[in-house]
LUMBA-89561 format. One record per atom (N, C-alpha, C, CB): residue number from 1; y, z negated, x; residue in three letters; chain. Coordinates in nm, 3 decimals. Glycine has a CB too. Example, Ala and Ser with C-alpha at 12.3 -4.5 7.8 and 13.67 -1.06 7.14 Angstrom:
<pts>
1 -0.569 -0.780 1.319 Ala A $
1 -0.450 -0.780 1.230 Ala A $
1 -0.330 -0.780 1.320 Ala A $
1 -0.447 -0.905 1.131 Ala A $
2 -0.225 -0.708 1.285 Ser A $
2 -0.106 -0.714 1.367 Ser A $
2 0.003 -0.787 1.290 Ser A $
2 -0.060 -0.572 1.408 Ser A $
</pts>
This chain:
<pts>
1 -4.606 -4.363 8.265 Unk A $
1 -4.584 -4.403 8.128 Unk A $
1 -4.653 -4.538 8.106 Unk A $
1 -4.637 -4.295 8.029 Unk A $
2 -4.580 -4.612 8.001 Unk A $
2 -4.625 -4.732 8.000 Unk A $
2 -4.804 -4.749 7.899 Unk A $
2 -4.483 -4.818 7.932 Unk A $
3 -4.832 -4.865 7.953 Unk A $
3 -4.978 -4.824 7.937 Unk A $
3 -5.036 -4.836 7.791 Unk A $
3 -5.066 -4.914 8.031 Unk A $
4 -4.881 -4.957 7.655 Unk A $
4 -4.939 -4.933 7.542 Unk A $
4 -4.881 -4.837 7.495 Unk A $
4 -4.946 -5.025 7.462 Unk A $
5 -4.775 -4.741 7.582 Unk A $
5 -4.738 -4.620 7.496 Unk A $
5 -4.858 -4.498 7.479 Unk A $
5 -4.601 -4.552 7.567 Unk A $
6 -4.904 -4.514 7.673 Unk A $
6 -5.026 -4.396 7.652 Unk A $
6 -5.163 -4.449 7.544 Unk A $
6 -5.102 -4.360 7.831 Unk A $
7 -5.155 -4.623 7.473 Unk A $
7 -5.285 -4.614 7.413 Unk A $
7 -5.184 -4.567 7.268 Unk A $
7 -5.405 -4.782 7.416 Unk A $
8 -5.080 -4.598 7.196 Unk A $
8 -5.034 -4.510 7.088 Unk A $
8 -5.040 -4.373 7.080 Unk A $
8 -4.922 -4.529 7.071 Unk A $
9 -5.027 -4.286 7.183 Unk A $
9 -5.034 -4.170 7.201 Unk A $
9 -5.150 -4.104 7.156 Unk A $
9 -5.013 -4.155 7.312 Unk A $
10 -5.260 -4.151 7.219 Unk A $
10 -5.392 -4.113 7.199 Unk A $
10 -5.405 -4.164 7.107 Unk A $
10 -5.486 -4.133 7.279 Unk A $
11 -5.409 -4.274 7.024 Unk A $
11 -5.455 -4.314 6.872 Unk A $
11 -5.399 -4.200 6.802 Unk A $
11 -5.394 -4.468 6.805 Unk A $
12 -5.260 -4.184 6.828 Unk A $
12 -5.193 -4.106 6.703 Unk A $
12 -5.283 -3.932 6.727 Unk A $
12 -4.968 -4.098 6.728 Unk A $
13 -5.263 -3.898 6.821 Unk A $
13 -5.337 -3.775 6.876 Unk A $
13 -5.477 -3.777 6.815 Unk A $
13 -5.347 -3.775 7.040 Unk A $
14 -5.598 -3.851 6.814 Unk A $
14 -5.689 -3.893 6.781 Unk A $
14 -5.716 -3.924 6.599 Unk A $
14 -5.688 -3.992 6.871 Unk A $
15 -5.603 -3.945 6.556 Unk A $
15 -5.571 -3.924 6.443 Unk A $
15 -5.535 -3.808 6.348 Unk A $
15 -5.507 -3.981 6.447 Unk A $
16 -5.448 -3.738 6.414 Unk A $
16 -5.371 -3.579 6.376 Unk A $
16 -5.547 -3.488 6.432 Unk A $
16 -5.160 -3.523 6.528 Unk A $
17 -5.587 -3.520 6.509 Unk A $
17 -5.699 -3.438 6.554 Unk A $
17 -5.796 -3.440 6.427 Unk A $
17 -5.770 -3.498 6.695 Unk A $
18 -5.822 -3.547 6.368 Unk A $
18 -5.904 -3.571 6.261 Unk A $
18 -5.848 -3.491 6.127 Unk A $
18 -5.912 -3.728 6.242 Unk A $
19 -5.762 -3.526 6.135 Unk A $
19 -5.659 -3.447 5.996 Unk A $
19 -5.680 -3.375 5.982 Unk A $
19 -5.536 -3.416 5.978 Unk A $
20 -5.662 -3.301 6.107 Unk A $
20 -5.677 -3.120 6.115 Unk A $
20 -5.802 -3.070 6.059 Unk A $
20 -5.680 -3.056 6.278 Unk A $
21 -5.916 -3.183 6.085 Unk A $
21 -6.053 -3.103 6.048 Unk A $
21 -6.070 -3.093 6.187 Unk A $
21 -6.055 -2.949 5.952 Unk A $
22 -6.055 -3.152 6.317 Unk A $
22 -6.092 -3.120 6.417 Unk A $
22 -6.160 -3.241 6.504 Unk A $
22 -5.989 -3.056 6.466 Unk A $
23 -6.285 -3.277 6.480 Unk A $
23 -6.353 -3.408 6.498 Unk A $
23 -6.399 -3.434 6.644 Unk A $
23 -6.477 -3.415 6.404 Unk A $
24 -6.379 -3.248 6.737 Unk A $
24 -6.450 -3.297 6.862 Unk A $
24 -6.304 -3.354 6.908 Unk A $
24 -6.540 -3.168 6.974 Unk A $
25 -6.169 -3.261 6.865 Unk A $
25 -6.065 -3.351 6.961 Unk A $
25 -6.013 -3.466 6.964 Unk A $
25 -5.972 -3.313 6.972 Unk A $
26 -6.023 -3.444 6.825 Unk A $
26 -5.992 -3.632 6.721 Unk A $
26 -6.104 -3.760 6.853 Unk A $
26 -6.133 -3.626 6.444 Unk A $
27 -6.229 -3.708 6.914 Unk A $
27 -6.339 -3.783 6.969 Unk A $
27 -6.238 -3.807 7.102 Unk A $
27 -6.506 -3.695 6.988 Unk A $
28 -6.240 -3.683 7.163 Unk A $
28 -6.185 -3.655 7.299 Unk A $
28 -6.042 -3.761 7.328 Unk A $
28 -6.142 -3.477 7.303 Unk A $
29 -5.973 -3.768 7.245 Unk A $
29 -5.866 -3.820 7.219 Unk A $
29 -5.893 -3.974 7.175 Unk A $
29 -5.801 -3.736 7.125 Unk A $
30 -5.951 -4.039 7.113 Unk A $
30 -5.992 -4.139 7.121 Unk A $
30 -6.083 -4.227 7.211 Unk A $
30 -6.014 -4.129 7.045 Unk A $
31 -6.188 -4.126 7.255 Unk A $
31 -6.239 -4.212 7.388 Unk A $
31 -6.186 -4.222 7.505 Unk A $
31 -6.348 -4.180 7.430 Unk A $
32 -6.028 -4.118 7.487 Unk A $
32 -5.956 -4.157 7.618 Unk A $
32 -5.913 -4.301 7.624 Unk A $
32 -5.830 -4.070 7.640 Unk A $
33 -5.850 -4.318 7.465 Unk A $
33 -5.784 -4.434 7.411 Unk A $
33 -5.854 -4.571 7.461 Unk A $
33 -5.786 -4.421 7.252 Unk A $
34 -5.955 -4.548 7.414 Unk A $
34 -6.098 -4.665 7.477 Unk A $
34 -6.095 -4.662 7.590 Unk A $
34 -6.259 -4.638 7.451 Unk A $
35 -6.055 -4.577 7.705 Unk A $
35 -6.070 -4.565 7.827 Unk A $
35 -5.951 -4.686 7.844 Unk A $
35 -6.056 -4.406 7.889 Unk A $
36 -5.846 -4.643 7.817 Unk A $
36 -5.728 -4.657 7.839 Unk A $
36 -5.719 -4.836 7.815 Unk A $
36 -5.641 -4.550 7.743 Unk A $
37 -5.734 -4.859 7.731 Unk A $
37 -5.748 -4.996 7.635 Unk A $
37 -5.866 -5.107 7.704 Unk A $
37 -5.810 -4.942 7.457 Unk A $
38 -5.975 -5.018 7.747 Unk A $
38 -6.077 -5.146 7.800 Unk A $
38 -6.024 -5.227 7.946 Unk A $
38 -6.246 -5.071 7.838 Unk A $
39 -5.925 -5.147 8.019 Unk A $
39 -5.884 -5.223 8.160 Unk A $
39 -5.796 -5.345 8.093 Unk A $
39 -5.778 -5.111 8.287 Unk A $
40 -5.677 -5.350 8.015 Unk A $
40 -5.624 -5.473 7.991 Unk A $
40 -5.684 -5.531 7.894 Unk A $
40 -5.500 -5.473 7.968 Unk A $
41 -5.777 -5.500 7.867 Unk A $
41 -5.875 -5.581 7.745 Unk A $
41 -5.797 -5.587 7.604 Unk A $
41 -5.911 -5.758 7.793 Unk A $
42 -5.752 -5.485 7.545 Unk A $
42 -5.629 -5.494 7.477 Unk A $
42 -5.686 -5.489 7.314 Unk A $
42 -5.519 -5.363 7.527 Unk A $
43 -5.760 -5.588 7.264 Unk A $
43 -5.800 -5.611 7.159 Unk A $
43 -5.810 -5.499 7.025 Unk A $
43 -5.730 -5.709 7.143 Unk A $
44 -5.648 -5.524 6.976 Unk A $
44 -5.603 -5.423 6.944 Unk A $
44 -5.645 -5.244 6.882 Unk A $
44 -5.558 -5.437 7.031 Unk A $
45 -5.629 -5.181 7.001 Unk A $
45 -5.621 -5.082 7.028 Unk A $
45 -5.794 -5.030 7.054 Unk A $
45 -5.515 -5.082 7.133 Unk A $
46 -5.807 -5.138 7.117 Unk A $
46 -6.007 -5.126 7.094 Unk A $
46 -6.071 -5.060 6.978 Unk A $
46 -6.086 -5.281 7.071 Unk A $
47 -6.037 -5.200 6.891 Unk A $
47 -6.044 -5.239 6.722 Unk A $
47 -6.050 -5.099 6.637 Unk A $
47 -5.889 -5.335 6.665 Unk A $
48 -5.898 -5.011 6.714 Unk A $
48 -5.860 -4.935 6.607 Unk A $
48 -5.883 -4.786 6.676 Unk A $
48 -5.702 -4.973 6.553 Unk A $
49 -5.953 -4.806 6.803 Unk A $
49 -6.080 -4.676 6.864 Unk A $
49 -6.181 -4.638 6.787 Unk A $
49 -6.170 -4.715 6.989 Unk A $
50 -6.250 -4.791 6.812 Unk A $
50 -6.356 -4.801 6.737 Unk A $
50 -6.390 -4.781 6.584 Unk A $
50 -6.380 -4.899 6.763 Unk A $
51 -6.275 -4.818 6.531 Unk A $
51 -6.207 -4.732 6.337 Unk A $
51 -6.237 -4.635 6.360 Unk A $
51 -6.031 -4.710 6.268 Unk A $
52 -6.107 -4.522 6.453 Unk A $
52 -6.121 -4.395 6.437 Unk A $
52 -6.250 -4.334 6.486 Unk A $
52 -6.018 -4.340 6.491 Unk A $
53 -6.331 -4.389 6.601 Unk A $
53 -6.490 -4.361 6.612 Unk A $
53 -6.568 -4.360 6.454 Unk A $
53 -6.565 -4.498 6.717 Unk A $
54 -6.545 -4.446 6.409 Unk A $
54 -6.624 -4.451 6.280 Unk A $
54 -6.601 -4.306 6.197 Unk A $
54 -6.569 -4.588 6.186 Unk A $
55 -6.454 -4.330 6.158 Unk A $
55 -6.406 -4.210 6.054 Unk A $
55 -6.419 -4.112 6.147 Unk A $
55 -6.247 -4.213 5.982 Unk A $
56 -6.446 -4.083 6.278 Unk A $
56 -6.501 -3.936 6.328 Unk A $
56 -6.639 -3.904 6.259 Unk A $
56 -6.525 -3.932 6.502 Unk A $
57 -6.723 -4.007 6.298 Unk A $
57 -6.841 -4.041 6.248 Unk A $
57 -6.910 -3.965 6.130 Unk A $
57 -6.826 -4.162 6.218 Unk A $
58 -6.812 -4.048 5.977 Unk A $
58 -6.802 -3.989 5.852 Unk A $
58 -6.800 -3.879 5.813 Unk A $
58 -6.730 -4.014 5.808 Unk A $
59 -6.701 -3.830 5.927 Unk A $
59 -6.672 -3.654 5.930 Unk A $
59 -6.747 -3.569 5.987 Unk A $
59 -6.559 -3.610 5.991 Unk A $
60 -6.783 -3.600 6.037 Unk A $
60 -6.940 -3.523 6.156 Unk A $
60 -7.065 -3.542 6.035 Unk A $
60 -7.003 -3.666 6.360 Unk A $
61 -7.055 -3.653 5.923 Unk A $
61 -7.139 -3.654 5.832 Unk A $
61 -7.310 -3.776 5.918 Unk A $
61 -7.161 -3.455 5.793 Unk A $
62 -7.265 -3.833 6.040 Unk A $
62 -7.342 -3.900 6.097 Unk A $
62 -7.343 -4.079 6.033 Unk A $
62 -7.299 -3.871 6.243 Unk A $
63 -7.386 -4.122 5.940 Unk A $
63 -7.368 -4.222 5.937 Unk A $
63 -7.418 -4.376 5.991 Unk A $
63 -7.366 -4.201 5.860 Unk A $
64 -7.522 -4.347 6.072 Unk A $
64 -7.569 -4.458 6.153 Unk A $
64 -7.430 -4.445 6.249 Unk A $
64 -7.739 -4.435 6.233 Unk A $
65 -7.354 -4.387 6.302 Unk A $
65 -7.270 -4.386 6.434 Unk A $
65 -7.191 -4.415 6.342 Unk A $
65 -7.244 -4.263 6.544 Unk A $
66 -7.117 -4.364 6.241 Unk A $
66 -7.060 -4.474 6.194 Unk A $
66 -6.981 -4.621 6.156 Unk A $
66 -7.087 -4.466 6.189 Unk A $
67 -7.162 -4.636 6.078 Unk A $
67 -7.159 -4.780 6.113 Unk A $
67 -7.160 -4.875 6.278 Unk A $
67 -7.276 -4.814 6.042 Unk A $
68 -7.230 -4.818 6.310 Unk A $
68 -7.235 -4.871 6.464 Unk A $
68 -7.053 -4.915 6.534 Unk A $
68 -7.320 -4.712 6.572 Unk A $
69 -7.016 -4.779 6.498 Unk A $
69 -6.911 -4.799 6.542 Unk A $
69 -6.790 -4.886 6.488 Unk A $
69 -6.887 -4.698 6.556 Unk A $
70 -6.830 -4.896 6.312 Unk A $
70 -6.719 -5.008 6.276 Unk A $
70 -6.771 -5.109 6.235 Unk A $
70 -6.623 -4.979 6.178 Unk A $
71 -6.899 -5.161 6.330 Unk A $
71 -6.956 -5.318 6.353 Unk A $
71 -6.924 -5.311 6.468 Unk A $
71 -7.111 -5.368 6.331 Unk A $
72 -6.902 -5.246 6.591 Unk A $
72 -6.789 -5.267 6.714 Unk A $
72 -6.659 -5.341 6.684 Unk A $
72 -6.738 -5.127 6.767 Unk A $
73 -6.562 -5.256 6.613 Unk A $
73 -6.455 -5.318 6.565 Unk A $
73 -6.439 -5.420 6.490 Unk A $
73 -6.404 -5.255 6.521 Unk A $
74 -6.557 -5.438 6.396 Unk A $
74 -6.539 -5.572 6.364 Unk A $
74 -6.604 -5.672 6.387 Unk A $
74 -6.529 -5.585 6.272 Unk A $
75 -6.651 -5.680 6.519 Unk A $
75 -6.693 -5.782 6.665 Unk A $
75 -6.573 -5.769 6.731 Unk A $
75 -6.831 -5.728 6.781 Unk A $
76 -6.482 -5.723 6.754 Unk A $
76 -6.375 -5.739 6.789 Unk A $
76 -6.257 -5.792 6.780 Unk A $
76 -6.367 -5.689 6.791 Unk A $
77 -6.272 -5.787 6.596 Unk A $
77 -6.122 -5.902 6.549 Unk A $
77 -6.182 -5.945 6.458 Unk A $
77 -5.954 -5.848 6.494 Unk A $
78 -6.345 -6.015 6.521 Unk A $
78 -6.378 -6.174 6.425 Unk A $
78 -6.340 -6.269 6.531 Unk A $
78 -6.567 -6.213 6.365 Unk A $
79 -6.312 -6.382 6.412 Unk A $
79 -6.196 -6.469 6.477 Unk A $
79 -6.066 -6.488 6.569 Unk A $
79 -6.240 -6.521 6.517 Unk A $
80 -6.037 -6.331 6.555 Unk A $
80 -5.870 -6.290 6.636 Unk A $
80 -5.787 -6.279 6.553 Unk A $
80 -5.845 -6.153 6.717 Unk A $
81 -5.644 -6.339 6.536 Unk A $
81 -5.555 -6.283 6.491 Unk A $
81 -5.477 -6.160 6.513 Unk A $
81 -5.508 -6.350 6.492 Unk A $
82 -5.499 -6.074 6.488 Unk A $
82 -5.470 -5.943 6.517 Unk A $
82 -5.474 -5.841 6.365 Unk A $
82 -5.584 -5.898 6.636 Unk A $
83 -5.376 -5.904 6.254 Unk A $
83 -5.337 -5.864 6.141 Unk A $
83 -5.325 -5.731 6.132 Unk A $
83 -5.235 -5.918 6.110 Unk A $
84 -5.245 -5.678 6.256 Unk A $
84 -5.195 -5.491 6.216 Unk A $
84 -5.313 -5.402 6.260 Unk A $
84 -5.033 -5.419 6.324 Unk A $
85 -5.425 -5.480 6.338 Unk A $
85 -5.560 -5.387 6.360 Unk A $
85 -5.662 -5.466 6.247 Unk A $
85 -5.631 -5.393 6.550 Unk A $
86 -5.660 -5.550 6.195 Unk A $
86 -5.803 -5.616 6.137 Unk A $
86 -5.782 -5.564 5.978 Unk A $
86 -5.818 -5.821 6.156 Unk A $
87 -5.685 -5.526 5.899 Unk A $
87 -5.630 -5.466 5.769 Unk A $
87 -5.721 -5.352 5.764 Unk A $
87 -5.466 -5.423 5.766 Unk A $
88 -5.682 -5.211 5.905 Unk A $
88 -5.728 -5.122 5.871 Unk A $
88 -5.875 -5.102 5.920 Unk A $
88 -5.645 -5.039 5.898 Unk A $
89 -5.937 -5.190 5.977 Unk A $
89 -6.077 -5.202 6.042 Unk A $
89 -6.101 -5.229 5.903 Unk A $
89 -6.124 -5.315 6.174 Unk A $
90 -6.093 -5.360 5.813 Unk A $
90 -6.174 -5.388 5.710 Unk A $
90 -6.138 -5.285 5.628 Unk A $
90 -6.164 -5.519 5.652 Unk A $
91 -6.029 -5.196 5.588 Unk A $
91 -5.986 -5.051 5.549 Unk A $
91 -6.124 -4.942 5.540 Unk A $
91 -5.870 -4.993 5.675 Unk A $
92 -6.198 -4.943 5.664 Unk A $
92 -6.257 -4.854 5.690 Unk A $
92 -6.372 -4.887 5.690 Unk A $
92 -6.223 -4.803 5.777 Unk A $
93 -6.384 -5.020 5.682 Unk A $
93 -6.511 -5.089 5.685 Unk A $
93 -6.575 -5.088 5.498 Unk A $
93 -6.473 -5.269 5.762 Unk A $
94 -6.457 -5.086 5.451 Unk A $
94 -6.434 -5.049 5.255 Unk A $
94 -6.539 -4.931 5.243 Unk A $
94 -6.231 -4.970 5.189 Unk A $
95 -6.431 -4.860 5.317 Unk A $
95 -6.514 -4.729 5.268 Unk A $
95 -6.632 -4.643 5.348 Unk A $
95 -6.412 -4.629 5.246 Unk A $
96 -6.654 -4.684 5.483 Unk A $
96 -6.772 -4.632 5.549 Unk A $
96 -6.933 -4.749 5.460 Unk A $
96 -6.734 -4.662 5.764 Unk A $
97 -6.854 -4.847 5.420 Unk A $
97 -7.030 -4.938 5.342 Unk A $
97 -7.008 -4.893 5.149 Unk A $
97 -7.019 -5.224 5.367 Unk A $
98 -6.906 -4.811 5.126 Unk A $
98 -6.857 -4.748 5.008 Unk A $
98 -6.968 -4.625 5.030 Unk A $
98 -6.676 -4.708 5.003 Unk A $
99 -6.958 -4.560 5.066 Unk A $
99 -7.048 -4.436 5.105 Unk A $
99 -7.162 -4.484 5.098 Unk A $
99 -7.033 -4.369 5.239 Unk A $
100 -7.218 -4.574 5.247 Unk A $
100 -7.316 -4.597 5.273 Unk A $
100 -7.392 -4.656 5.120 Unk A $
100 -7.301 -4.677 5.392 Unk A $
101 -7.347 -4.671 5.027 Unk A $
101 -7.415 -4.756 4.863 Unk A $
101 -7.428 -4.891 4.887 Unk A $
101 -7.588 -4.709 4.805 Unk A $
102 -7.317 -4.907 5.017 Unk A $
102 -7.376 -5.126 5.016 Unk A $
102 -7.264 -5.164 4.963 Unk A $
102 -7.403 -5.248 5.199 Unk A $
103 -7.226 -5.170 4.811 Unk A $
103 -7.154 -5.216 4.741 Unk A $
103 -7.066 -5.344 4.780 Unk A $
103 -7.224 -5.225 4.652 Unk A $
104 -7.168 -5.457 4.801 Unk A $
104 -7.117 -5.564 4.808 Unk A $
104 -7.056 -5.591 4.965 Unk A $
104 -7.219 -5.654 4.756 Unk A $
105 -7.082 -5.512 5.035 Unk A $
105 -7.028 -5.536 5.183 Unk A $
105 -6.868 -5.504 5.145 Unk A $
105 -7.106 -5.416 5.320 Unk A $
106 -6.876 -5.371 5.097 Unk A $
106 -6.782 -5.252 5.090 Unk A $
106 -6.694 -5.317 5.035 Unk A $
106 -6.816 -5.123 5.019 Unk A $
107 -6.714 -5.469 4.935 Unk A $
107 -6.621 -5.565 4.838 Unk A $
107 -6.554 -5.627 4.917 Unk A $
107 -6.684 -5.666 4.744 Unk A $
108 -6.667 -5.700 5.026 Unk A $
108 -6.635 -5.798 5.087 Unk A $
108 -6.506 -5.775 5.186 Unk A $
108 -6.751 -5.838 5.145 Unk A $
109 -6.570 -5.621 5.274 Unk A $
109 -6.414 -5.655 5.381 Unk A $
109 -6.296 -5.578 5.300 Unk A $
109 -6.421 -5.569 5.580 Unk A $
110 -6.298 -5.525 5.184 Unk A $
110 -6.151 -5.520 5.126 Unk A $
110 -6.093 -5.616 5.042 Unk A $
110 -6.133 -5.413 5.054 Unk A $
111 -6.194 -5.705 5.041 Unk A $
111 -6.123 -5.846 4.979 Unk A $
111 -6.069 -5.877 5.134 Unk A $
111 -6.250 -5.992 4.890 Unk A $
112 -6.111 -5.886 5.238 Unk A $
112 -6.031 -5.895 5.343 Unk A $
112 -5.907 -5.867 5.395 Unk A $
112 -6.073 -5.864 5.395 Unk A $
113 -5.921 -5.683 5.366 Unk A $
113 -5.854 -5.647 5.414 Unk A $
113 -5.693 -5.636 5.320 Unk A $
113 -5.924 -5.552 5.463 Unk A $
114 -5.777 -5.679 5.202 Unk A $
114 -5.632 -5.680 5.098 Unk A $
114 -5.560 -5.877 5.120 Unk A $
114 -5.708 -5.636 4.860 Unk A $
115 -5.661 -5.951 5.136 Unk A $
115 -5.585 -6.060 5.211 Unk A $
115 -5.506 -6.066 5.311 Unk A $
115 -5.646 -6.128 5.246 Unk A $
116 -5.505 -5.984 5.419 Unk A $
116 -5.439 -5.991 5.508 Unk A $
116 -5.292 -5.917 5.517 Unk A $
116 -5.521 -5.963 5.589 Unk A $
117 -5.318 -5.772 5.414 Unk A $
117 -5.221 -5.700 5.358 Unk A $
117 -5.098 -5.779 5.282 Unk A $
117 -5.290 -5.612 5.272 Unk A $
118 -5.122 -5.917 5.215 Unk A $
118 -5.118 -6.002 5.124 Unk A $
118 -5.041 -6.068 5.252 Unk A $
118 -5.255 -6.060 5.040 Unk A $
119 -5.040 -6.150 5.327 Unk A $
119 -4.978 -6.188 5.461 Unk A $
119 -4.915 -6.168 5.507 Unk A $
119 -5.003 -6.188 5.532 Unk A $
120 -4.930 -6.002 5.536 Unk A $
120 -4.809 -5.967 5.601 Unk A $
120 -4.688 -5.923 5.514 Unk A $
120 -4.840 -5.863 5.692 Unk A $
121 -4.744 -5.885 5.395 Unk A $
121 -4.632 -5.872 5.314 Unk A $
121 -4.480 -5.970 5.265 Unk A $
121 -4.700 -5.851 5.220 Unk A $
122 -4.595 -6.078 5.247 Unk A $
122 -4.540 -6.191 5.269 Unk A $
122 -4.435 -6.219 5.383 Unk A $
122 -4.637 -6.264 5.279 Unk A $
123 -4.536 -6.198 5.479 Unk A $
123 -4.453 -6.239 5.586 Unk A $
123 -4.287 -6.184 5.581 Unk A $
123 -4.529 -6.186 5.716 Unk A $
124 -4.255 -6.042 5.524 Unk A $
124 -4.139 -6.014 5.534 Unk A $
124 -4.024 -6.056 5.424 Unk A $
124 -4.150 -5.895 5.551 Unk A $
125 -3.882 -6.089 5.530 Unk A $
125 -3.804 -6.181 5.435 Unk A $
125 -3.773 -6.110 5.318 Unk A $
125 -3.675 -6.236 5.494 Unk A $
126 -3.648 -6.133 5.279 Unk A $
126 -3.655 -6.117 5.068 Unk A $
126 -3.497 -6.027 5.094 Unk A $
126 -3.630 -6.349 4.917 Unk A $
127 -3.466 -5.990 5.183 Unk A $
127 -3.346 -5.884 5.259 Unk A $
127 -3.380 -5.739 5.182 Unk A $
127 -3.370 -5.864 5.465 Unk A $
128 -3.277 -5.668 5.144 Unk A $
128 -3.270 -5.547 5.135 Unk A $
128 -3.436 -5.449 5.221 Unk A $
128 -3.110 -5.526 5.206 Unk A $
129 -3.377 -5.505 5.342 Unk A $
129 -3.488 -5.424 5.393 Unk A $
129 -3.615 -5.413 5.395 Unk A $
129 -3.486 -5.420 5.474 Unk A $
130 -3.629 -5.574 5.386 Unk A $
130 -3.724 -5.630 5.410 Unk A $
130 -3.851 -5.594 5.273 Unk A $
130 -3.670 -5.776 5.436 Unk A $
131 -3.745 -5.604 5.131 Unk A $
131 -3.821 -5.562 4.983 Unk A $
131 -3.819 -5.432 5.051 Unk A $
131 -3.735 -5.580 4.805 Unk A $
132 -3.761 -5.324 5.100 Unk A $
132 -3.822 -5.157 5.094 Unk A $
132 -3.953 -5.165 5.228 Unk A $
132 -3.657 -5.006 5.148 Unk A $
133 -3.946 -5.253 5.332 Unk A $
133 -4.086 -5.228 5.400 Unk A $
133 -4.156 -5.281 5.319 Unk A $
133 -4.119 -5.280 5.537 Unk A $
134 -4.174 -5.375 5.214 Unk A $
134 -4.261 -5.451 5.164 Unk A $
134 -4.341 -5.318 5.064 Unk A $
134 -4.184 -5.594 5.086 Unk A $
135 -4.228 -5.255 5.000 Unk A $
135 -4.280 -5.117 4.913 Unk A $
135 -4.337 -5.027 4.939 Unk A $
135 -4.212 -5.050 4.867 Unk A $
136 -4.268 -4.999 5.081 Unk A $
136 -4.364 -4.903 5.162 Unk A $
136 -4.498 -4.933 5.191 Unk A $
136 -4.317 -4.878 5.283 Unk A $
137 -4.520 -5.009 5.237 Unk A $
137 -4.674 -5.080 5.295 Unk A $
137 -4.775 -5.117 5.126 Unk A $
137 -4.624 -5.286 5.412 Unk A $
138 -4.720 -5.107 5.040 Unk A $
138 -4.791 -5.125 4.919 Unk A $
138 -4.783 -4.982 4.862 Unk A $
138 -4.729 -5.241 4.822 Unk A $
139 -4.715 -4.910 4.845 Unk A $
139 -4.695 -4.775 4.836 Unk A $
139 -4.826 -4.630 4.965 Unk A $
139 -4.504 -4.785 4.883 Unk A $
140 -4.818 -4.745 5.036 Unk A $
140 -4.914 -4.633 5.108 Unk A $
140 -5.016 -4.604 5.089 Unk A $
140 -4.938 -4.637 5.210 Unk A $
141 -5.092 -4.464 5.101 Unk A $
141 -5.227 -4.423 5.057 Unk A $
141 -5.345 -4.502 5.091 Unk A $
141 -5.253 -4.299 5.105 Unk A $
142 -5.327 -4.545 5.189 Unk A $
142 -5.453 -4.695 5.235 Unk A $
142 -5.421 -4.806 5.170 Unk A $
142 -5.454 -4.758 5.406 Unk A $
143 -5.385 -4.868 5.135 Unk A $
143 -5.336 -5.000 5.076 Unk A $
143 -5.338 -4.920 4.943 Unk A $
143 -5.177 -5.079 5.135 Unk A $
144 -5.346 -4.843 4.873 Unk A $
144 -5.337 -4.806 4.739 Unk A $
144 -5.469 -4.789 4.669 Unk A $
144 -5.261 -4.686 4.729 Unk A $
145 -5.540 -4.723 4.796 Unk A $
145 -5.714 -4.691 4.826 Unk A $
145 -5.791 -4.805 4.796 Unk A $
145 -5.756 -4.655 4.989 Unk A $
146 -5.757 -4.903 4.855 Unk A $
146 -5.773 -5.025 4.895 Unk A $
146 -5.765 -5.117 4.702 Unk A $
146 -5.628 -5.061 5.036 Unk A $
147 -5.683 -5.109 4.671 Unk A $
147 -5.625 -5.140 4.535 Unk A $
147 -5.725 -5.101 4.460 Unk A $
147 -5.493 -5.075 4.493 Unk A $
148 -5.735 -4.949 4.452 Unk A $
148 -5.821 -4.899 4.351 Unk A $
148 -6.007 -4.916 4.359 Unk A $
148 -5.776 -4.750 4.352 Unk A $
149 -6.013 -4.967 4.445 Unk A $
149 -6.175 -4.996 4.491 Unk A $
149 -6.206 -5.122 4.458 Unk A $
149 -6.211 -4.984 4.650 Unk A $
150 -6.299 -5.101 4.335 Unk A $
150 -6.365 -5.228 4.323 Unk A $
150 -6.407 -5.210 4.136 Unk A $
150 -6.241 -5.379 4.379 Unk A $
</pts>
């Protein structure tokens, strides 16, 4: 199997694991991902390990690992263009320094992360289709999250 299908696999797996309320597999499943991701150095997919490391984190109720883990990711896509991972890193970065009571951090990367949201939205043309992805991606529970914080 191809090697960014097996790192989607495990993100999404690593994800549904969390959902469930199930944080050791949601782990298991993501540090494969990291496994998987550190041989082609695949920015990316790192970025958005190191997210779901965090929000395991949150859920385990550990918040130094946490943070640790989404100041990984975002050593990772400072100064990268990498729009579809750096949105939901500063996403999570909102709300893990939201918790933590550091207000003004918690401002800072969702003024980020709503800039970049802002970009790509943009980015799509003014087509039928293009206005319903634009709705969707503003319509979604993260980007809405995102909206209401502050």
């Amino acid at each position: 199997m191809e090697t960014r299908t097996l790192m989607s696999l495990h993100l999404s797996f690593g994800r549904y694991g969390l959902a469930l309320g199930n944080p050791a597999r949601a782990r298991l499943e993501t540090e494969r991902l990291l496994e998987i991701a550190a041989a082609p150095g695949d920015l990316h997919f790192l970025a958005l390990g190191h997210r779901l490391l965090a929000q395991i984190a949150v859920a385990e109720d550990k918040a130094g690992e946490a943070e640790a883990q989404i100041a990984q990711a975002l050593a990772l896509i400072d100064g990268k263009t990498l729009p579809l991972a750096a949105w939901q890193v500063y996403a999570a970065a909102t709300e893990i320094f939201r918790i933590a009571g550091k207000a003004n951090e918690a401002l800072g990367h969702r003024d980020k992360a709503i800039e970049i949201i802002r970009a790509l939205t943009d980015s799509l043309d003014k087509t039928p289709e293009g206005l319903r992805l634009r709705q969707a991606f503003a319509d979604a529970p993260a980007v809405k999250n995102l909206q209401a914080f502050g």
